[in-house]
C-alpha positions as CSV (number, residue, x, y, z in Angstrom):
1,X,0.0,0.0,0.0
2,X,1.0,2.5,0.3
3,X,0.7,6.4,-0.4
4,X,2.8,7.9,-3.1
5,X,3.5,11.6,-2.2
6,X,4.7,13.2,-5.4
7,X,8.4,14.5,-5.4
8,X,9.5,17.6,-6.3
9,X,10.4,18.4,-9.8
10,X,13.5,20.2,-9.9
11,X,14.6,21.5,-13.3
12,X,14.3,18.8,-16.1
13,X,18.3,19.2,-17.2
14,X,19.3,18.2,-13.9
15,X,18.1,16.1,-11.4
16,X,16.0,12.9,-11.3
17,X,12.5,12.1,-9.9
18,X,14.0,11.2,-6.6
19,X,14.4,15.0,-5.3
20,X,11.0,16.6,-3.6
21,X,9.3,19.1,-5.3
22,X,6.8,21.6,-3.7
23,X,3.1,20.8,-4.0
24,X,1.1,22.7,-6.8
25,X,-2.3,23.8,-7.3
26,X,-3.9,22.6,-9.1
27,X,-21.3,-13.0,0.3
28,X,-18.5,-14.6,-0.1
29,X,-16.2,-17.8,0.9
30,X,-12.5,-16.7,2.8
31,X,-10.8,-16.9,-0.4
32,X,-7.0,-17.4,0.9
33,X,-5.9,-20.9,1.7
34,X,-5.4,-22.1,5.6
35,X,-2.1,-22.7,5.3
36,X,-1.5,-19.3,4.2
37,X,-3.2,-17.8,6.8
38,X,-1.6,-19.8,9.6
39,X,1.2,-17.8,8.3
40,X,-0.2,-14.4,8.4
41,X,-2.9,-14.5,11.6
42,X,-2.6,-12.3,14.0
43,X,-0.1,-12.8,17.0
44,X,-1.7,-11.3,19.8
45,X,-4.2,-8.6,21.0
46,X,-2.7,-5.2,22.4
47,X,-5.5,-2.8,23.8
48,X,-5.5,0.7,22.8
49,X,-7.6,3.9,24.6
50,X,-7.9,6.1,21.2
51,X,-8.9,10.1,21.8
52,X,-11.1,9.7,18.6
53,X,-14.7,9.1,19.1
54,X,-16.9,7.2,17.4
55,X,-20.5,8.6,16.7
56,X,-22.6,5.7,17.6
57,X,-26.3,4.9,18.4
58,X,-25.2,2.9,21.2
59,X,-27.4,-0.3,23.0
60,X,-26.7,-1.1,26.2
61,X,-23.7,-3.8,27.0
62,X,-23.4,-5.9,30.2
63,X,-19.6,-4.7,31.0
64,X,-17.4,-2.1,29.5
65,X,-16.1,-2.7,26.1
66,X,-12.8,-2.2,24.9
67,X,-10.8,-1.1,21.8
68,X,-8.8,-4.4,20.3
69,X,-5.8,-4.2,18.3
70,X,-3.6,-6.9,16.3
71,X,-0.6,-5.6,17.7
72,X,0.9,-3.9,14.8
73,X,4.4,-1.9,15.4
74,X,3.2,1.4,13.6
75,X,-0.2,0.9,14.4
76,X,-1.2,-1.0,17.2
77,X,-4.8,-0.6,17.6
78,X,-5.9,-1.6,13.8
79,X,-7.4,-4.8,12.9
80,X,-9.2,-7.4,15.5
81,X,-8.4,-10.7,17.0
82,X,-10.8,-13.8,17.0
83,X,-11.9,-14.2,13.4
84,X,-10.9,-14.1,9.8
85,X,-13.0,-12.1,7.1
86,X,-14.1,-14.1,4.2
87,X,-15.6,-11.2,2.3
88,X,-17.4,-7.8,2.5
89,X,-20.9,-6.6,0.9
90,X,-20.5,-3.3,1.0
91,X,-23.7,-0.8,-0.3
92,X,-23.8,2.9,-0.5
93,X,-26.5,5.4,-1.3
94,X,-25.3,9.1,-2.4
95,X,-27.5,11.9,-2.0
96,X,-26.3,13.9,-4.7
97,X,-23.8,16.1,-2.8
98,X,-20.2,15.3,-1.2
99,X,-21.6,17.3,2.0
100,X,-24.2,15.2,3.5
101,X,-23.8,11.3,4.6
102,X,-24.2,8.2,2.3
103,X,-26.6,5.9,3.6
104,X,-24.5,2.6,3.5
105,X,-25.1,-1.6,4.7
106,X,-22.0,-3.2,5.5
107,X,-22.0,-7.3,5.6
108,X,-19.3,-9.0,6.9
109,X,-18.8,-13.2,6.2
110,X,-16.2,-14.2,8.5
111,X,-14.9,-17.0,10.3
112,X,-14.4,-17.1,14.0
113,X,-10.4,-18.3,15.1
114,X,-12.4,-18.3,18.8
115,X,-14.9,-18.0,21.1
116,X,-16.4,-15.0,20.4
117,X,-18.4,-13.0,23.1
118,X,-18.1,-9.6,21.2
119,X,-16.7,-8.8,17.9
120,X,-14.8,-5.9,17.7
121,X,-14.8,-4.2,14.1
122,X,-12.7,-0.9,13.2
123,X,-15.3,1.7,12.6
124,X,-15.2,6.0,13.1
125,X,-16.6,8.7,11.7
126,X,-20.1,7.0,11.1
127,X,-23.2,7.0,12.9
128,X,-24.6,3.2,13.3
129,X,-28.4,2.5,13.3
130,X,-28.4,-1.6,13.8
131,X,-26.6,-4.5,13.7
132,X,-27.4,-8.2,13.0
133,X,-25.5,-11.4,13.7
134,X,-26.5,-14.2,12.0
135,X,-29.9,-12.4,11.2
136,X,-30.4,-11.6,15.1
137,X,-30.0,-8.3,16.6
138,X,-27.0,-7.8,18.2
139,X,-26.1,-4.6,21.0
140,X,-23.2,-2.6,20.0
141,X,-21.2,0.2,21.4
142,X,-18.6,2.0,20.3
143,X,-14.6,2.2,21.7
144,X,-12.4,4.4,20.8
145,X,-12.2,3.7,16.9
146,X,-13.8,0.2,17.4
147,X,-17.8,-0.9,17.2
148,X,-17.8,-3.6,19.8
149,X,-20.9,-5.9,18.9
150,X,-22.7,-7.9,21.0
151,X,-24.4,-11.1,19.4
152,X,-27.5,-12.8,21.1
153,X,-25.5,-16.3,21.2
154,X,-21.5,-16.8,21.5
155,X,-20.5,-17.6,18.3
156,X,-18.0,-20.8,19.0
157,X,-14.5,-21.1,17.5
158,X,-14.7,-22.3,13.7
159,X,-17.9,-21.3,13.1
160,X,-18.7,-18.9,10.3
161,X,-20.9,-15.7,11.2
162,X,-22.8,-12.8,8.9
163,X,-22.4,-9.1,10.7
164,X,-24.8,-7.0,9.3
165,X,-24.3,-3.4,10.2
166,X,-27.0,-0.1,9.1
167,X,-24.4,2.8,9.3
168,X,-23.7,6.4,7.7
169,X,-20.2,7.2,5.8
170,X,-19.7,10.8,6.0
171,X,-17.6,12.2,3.4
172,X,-17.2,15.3,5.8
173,X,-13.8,14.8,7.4
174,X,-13.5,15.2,10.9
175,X,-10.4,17.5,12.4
176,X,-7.3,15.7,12.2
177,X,-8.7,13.2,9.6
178,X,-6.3,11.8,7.7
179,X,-8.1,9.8,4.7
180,X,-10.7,8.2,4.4
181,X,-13.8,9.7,1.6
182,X,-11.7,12.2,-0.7
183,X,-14.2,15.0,-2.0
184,X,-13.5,15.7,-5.6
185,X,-14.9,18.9,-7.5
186,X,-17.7,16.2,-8.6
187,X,-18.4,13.8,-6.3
188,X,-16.1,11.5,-4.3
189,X,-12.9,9.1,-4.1
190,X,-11.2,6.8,-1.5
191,X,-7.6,7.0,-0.1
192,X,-7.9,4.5,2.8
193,X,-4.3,3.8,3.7
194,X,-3.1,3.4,5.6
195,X,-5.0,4.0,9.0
196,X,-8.4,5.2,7.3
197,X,-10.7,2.5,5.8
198,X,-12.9,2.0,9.1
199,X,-13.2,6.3,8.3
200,X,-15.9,5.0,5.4
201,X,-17.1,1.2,6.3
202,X,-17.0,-1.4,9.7
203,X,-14.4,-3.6,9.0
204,X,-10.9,-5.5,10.3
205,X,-8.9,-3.1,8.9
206,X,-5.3,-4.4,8.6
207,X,-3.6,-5.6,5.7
208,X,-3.0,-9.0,7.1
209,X,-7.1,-9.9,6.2
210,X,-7.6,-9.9,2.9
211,X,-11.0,-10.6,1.8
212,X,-13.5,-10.6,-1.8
213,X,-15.6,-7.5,-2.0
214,X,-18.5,-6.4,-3.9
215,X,-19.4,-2.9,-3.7
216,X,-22.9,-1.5,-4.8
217,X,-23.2,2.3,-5.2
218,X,-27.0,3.9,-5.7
219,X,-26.3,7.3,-7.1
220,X,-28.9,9.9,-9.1
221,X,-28.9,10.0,-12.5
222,X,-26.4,12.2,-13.8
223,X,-23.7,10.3,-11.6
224,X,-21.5,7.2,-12.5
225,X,-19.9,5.1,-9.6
226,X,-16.7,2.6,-10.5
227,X,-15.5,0.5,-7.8
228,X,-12.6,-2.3,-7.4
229,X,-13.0,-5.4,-10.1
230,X,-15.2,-6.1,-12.7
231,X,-18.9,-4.7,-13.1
232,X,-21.8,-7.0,-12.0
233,X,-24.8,-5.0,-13.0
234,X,-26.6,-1.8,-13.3
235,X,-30.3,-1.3,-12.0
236,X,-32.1,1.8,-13.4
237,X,-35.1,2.9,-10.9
238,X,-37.1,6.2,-9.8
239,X,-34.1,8.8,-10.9
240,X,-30.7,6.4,-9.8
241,X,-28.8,3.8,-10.6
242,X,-26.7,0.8,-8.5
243,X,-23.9,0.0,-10.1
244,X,-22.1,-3.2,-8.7
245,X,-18.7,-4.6,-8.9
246,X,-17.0,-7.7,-7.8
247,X,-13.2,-8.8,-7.3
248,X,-12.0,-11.9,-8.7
249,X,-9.1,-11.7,-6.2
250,X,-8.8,-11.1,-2.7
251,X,-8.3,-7.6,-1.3
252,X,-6.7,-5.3,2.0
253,X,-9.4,-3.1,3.3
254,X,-6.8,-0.1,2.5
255,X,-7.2,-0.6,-1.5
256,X,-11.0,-0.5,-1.5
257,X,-12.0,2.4,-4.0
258,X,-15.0,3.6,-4.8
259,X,-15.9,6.8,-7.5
260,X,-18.9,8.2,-7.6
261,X,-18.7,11.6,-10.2
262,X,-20.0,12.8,-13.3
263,X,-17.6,10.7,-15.0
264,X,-17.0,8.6,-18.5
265,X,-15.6,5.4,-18.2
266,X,-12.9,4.8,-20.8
267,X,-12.6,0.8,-22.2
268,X,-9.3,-0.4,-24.2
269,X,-7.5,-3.7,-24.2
270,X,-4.6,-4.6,-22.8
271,X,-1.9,-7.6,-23.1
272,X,-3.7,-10.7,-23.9
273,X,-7.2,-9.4,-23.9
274,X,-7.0,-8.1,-20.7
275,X,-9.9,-5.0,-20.0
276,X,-8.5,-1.8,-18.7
277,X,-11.2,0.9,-17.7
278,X,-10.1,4.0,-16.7
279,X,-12.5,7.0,-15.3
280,X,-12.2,10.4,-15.8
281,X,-14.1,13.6,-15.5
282,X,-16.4,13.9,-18.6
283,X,-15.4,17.7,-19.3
284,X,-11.5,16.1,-19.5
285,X,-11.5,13.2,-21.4
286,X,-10.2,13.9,-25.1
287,X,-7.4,15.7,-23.0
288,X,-6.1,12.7,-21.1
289,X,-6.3,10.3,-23.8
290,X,-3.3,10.7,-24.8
291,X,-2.1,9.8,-21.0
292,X,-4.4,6.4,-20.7
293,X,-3.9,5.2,-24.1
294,X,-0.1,4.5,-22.4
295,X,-1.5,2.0,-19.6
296,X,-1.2,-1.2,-22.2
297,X,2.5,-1.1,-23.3
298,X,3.1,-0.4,-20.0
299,X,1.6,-3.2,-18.8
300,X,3.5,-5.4,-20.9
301,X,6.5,-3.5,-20.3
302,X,6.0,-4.9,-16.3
303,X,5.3,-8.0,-17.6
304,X,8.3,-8.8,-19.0
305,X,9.8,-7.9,-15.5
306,X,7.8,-9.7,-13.3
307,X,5.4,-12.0,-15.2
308,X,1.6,-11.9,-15.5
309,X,-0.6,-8.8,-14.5
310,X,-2.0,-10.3,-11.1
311,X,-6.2,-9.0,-11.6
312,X,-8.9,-8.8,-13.3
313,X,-8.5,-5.0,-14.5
314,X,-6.9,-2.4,-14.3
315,X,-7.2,1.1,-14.8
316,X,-6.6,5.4,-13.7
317,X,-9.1,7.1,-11.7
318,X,-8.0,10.6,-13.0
319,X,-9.9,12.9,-10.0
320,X,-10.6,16.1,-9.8
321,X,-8.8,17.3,-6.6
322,X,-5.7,18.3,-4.9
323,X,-4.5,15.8,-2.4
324,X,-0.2,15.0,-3.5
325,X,-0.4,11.8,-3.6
326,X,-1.4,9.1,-6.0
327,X,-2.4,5.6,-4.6
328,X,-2.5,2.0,-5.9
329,X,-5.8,1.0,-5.0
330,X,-6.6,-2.6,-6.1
331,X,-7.7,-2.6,-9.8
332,X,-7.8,1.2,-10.2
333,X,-5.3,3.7,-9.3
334,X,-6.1,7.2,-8.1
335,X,-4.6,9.8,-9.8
336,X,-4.9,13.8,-9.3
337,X,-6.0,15.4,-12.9
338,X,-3.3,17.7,-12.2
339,X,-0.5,15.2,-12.7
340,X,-1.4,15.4,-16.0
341,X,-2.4,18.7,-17.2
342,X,0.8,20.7,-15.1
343,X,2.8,21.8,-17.8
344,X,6.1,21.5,-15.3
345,X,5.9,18.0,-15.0
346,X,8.4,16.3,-17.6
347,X,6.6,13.5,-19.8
348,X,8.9,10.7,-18.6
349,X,8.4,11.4,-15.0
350,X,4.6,11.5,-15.2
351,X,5.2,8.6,-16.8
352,X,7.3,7.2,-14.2
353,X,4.9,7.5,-11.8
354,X,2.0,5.9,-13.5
355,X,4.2,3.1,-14.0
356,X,5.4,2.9,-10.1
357,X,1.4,3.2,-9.0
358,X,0.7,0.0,-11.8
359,X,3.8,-1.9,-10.4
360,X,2.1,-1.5,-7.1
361,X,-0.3,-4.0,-8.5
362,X,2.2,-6.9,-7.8
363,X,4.0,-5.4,-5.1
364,X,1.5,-4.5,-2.2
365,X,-1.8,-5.0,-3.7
366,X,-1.4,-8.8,-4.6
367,X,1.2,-9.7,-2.5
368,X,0.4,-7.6,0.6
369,X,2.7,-6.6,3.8
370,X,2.3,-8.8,6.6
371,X,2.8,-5.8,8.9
372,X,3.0,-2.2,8.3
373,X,6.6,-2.3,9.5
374,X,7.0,-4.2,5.8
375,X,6.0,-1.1,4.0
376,X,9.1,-1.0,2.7
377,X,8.4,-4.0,0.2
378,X,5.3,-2.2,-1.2
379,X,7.4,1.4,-1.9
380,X,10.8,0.0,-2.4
381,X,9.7,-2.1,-5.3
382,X,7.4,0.7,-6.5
383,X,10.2,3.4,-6.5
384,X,12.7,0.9,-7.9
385,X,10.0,0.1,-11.3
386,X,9.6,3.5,-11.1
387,X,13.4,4.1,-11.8
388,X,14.1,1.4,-13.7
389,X,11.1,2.3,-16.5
390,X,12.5,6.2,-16.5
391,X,16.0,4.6,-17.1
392,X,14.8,2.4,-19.9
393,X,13.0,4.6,-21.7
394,X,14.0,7.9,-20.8
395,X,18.1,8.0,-20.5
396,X,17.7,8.3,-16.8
397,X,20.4,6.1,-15.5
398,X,19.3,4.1,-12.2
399,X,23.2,4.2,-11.0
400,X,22.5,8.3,-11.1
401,X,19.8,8.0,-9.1
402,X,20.8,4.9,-6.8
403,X,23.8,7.4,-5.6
404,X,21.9,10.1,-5.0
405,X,20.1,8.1,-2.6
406,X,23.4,6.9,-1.2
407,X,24.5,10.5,-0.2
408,X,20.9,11.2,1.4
409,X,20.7,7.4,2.8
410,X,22.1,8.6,6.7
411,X,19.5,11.2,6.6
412,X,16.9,9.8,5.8
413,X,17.6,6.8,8.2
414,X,18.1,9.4,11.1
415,X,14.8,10.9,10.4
416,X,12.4,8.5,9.5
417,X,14.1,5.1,10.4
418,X,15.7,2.2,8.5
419,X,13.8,1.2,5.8
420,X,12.9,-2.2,7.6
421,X,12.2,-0.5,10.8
422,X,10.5,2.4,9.9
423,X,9.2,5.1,12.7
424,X,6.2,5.5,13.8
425,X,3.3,8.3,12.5
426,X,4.2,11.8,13.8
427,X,0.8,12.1,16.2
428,X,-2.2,13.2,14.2
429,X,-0.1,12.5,10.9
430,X,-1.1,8.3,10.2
431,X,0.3,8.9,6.4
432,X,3.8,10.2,8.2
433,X,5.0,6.8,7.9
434,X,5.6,7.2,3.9
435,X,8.7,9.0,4.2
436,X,11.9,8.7,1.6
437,X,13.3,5.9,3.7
438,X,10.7,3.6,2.5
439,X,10.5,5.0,-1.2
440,X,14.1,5.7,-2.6
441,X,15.8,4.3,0.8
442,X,14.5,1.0,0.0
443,X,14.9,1.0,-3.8
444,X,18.5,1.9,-2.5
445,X,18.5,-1.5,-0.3
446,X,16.9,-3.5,-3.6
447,X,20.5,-2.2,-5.6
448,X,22.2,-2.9,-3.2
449,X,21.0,-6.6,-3.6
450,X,21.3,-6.9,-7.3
451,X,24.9,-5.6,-7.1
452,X,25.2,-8.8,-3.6
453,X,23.9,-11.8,-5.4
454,X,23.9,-10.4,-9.1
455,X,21.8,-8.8,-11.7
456,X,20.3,-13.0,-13.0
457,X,19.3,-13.6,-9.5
458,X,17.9,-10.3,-8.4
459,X,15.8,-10.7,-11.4
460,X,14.5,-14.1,-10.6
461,X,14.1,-13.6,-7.3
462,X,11.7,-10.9,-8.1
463,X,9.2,-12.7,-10.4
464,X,9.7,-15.9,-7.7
465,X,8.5,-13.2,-4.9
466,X,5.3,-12.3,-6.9
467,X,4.4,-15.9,-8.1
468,X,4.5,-17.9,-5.0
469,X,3.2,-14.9,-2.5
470,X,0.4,-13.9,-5.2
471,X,-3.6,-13.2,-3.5
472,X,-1.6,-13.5,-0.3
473,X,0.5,-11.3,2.6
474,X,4.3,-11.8,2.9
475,X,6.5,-10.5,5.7
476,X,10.5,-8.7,5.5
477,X,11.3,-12.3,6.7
478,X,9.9,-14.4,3.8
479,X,11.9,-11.3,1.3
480,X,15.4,-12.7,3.0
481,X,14.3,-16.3,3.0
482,X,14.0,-16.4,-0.5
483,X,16.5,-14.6,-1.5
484,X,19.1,-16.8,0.6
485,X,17.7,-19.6,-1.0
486,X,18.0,-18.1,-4.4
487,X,21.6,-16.5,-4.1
488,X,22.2,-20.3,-2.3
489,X,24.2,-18.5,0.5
490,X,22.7,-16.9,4.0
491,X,22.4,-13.1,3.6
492,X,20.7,-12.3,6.7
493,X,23.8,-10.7,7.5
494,X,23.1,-8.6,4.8
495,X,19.3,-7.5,5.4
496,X,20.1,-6.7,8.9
497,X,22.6,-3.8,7.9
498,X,20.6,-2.7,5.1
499,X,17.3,-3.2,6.5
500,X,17.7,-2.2,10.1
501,X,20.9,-0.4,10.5
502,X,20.9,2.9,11.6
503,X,23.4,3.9,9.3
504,X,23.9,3.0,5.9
505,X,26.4,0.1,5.1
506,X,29.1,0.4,2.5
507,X,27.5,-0.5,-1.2
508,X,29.0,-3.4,-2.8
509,X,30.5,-3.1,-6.0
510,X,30.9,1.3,-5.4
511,X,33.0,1.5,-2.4
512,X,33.3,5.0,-3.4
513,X,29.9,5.8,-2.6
514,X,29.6,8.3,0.4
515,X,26.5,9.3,2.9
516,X,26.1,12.8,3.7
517,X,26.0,14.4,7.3
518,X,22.4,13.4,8.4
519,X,21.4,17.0,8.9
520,X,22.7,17.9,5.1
521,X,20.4,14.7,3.8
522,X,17.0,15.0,5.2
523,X,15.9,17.9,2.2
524,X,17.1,15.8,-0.3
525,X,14.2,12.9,-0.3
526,X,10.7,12.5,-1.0
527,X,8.1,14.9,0.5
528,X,6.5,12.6,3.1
């Protein structure tokens, strides 16, 4: 997952997209196998008191609930112990207006790991009318940033359950929100990483429980809503529509998206038949054609990298609004209008960046992180597809950039962490965790690799990593594993200078390379 804030574009002649540039204006079956989730279940429960409220119509509980967490480093209080989500029905109703709440049903088919007393689900900023378990009402109350449910009857371990909860979204943010609904000029988006999901719909929202989704969206005529997957119908009645959509692959709560705009929807083919959609404001779409109709040779140019595209679909969400940031949602990457239309931006660096939000695709949407301490995975590979495409077909050599990020590596270390062991959010900041240590700092660690066990290797290892951790979640741990087995040596010694060292280890092959003074370093990365 992961948030892609947009560097800054120095002038064209000289530099590379690795130096910061100021912002402008402008019902279904748990699809994963049990063995694989043996792997990636949750460890333990850590409580959490949370200062945000949650706007709840609240029934009466027998004791005091309490806010759950999996235990995550960065963020401790996401995600709930005791069962595993199979799949999620979402349905929304908008009223026309990116001011007022949608009306929205949220069911949840899960599977319970153990005796369940109360369910806690990851919920705020949403008023909640009723819930159901199993078709019987259940109480609920809310803690902190959890909806703690009540069901009329224990559910036992291994047996599967239906939560069925009657909510609001509101698209209004609260103070200090940090994602959630994005309000475009027309209507509305999603950017629900990393923290921010349980901001629009009730679910377990961490990383580590993928499910299948299928999204309906009632909007009035005049309005089209694209979601995640492929569509699964259209019903025309008394001035609206529903649109729904399905995935064919499991999903992290944090890549839901959902448009809802006066939009077109944009069809073309891709490699080997496969249907790309994109969406984009009506008024703007002969001017971005020339943008979109890039998406297939790119595709095949990320192909021939890593293998087969990992989905269903894909496509651009082109949105009308200012955010700095583009984000890899499953299927359909958002994308500010303004990325494409700002003169400043060089052709190969907007193109760049489309190509490090598709490569996302393989590397955090289908093969998710574990943790959010593994973020690095997701943006390291991003940054370094992102690189590798610019020096391919652009003359923008990676070694250029790769040393660049050398002299700024102490920095960014000292500031944000070690790429594998990343700091935690700056308080009221949840997106604060996306700084350059985990964008070039990794892609940094990934050359670094290829120059350790050699360019044949690296390259196998990375189309290995995507094929046998595809539809799944993968840890830092499983990276070293295979790549030990691959270079047939142990480089643990290897990740745990690179990964977790507080300073940045000599680069093989360039023992030239030097660090700058952390304090000269930290303006030279990614705005975070």
């Amino acid at each position: 997952m992961s948030r892609t804030p947009r560097p800054r574009i120095p002038h064209p002649s000289t530099s590379h997209p690795g130096v910061p540039h100021p912002s402008t204006s402008h019902p279904g079956v748990p699809h994963t196998s049990t063995a694989a989730r043996s792997r990636t279940r949750r460890v333990r429960a850590a409580l959490l008191a949370s200062a945000v409220s949650v706007c709840l119509i609240a029934a009466s509980a027998p004791s005091p609930a309490t806010p759950l967490g999996i235990g995550d480093r960065l963020f401790p209080h996401l995600g709930n112990p005791g069962y595993d989500v199979g799949s999620y029905d979402l349905a929304f109703t908008y009223p026309g207006t990116n001011s007022k709440p949608l009306a929205a049903v949220t069911t949840i088919d899960a599977l319970a790991s153990s005796r369940l007393e109360r369910i806690n689900l990851d919920f705020a900023h949403g008023t909640v009318e009723s819930v159901e378990v199993d078709g019987a009402p259940a109480s609920f109350t809310g803690a902190g940033e959890d909806l703690v449910v009540t069901p009329a009857e224990p559910v036992a371990a291994g047996g599967r359950m239906r939560i069925t909860v009657h909510h609001t979204s509101d698209p209004v943010p609260a103070a200090n929100q940090d994602g959630g609904w994005v309000r475009t000029r027309d209507g509305l988006a999603m950017a629900n990483q990393a923290d921010a999901a349980h901001l629009v719909f009730p679910c377990n929202d961490h990383p580590s429980d993928k499910a299948m989704f299928t999204i309906r969206v009632t909007a009035p005529d005049g309005f089209t809503a694209v979601a995640n997957g492929l569509p699964a119908g259209t019903d025309r009645a008394g001035g609206s529509t529903t649109w729904t959509y399905r995935t064919a692959h499991p999903m992290a709560t944090e890549l839901a998206q959902v448009s809802i705009g006066r939009s077109t929807v944009l069809h073309r083919a891709g490699p080997h038949g496969l249907p790309l959609r994109d969406v984009v404001p009506t008024k703007d779409r002969e001017l971005l054609e020339p943008w979109l109709k890039k998406t297939p040779d790119q595709i095949t140019w990320m192909e021939g990298k890593v293998g087969p595209y990992p989905f269903e679909t894909y496509g651009l969400l082109m949105a009308d609004v200012q955010t700095g940031f583009e984000l890899e949602t499953q299927t359909l990457s958002l994308f500010e209008r303004g990325l494409f239309t700002e003169p400043a931006y060089p052709k190969w660096y907007v193109e760049s960046i489309m190509v490090h939000e598709l490569s996302h695709q393989w590397f955090g949407d289908s093969v998710s992180p574990r943790t959010w301490s593994d973020l690095w995975l997701n943006e390291g590979h991003a940054t370094w597809y992102e690189a590798l495409y610019a020096e391919e077909t652009a003359d923008r050599p990676m070694e250029a950039r790769m040393k660049a990020a050398y002299r700024a590596s102490d920095g960014w270390r000292a500031a944000g962490g070690p790429p594998g062991a990343p700091k935690g959010p700056r308080p009221g900041q949840k997106i604060s965790i996306f700084r350059p240590n985990v964008y070039d700092g990794a892609a940094l660690v990934l050359y670094a690799l290829r120059e350790e066990i050699g360019r044949a290797a690296f390259e196998r290892l990375e189309r290995l990593w995507v094929n046998v951790h595809e539809d799944d979640v993968a840890s830092t741990q499983d990276f070293e594993d295979l790549a030990s087995g691959l270079a047939g040596r142990d480089l643990s010694g290897f990740f745990e200078v690179w990964l977790r060292g507080e300073k940045t280890p000599p680069m093989p092959a360039h023992p030239d390379w030097k660090s700058d003074a952390p304090g000269a370093a930290k303006s030279a990365g990614r705005a975070g």
